[in-house]
N, C-alpha and C positions, 0 to 999 in steps of 0.2 A: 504494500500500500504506500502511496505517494502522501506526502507532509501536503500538496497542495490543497489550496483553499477552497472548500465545497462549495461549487457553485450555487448561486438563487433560482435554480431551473423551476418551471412547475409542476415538476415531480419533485423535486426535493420539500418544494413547499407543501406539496400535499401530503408528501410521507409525514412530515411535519406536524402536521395540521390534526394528521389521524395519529398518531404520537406513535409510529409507525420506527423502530430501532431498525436501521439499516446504517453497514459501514462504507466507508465510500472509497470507490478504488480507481485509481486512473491510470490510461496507458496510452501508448505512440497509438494515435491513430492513423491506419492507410487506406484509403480509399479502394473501394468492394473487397476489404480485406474480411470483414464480416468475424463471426465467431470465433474462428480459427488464430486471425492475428489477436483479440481481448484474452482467448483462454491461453494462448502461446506466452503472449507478453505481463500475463497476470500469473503462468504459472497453474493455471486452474484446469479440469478437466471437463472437452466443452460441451460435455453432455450434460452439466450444470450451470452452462452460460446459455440463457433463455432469451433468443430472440422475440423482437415483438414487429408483429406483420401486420399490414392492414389493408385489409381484401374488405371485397363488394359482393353482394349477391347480382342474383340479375335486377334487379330495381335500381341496383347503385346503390343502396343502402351500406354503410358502412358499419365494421364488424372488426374487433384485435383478436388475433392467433396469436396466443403465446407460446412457443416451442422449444424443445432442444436445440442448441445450436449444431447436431451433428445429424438431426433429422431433418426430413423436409414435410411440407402438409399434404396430405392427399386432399386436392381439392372435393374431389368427388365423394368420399367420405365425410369429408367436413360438410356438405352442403344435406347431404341425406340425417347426417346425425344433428342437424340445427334446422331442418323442415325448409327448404330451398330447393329451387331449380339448381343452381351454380353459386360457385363461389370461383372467386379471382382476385389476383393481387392486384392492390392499385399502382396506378402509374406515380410516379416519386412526387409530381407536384400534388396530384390527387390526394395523395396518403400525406401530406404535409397540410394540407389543406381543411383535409379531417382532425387534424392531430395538432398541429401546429409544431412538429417538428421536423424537422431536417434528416430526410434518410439517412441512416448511419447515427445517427442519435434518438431515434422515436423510442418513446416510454409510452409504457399502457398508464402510468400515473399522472395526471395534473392537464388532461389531453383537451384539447380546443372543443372541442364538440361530443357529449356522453356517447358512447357506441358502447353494444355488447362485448362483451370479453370474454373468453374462449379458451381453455387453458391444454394441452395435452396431459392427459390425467397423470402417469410417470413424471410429469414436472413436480405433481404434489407429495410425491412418496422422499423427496431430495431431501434432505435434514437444512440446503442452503440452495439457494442459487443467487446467479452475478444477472442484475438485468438490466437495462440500458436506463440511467439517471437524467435523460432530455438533454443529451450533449455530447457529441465524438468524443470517443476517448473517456469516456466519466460513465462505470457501473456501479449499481451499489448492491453489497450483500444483500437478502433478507432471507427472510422465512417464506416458504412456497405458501403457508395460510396467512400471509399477512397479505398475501396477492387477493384472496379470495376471500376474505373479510374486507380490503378497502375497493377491490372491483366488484364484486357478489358474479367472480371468475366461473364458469361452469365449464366443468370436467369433460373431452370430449378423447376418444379413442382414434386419431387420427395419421399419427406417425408412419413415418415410411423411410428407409436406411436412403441416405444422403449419395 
């Protein structure tokens, strides 16, 4: 963990807010470097670094998949097990748009607009995971039920090997 100064993201504020204990870690961030360069450069194993994705049905309805960083979503799965036609990832401005953060930094906490939250069930058996704090380079520990007490997160079976 870096000495540097935790940023006022609005994930940080809202971990905050919900008196939500998470530590805060920072590393080199490289562009589409994705999971692989945070668990490398943190040392952590990335099947505890929980990416946060933000996919559309077909309405365009916005919706966060929270995942392993070393799985990927089955969309088709995800859309049957949440009562949808389709499910698809947004385009980066789209998903920023929803969220109010910047691909490579989106946090399912403190997010621009409420959307459902969606968690791959194996993310809540972790005793910890590192998930993105609204900023490149800035993850913070927590606890996988502090995700699903401040998002009311639901548990879906959707994983697929990377």
């Amino acid at each position: 963990m870096s000495s540097e100064r935790v940023p006022s993201t609005p994930a940080v504020l809202a971990l905050r807010a919900a008196n939500i204990e998470f530590t805060p870690y920072f590393y080199r961030y490289e562009e589409k470097g994705g999971t692989a360069v945070s668990s490398r450069e943190l040392g952590v194993d990335e099947h505890a670094v929980v990416k946060t994705l933000v996919m559309a049905d077909e309405k365009a309805s916005p919706l966060m998949m929270l995942m392993h960083g070393d799985r990927k979503v089955s969309t088709k799965a995800l859309a049957r097990a949440i009562g949808v036609k389709t499910v698809e990832s947004c385009a980066p401005e789209v998903a920023q748009r929803h969220s109010g953060y910047r691909v490579g930094g989106t946090s399912p906490f403190g997010t621009r607009k409420k959307m459902p939250v969606f968690v791959e069930r194996s993310v809540l058996a972790l005793p910890a995971i590192y998930i993105n704090g609204g900023s490149r380079g800035f993850l913070v520990r927590i606890t996988p039920d502090a995700v699903v007490r401040l998002l009311a997160a639901q548990p879906v079976d959707v994983a697929i090997a990377q």
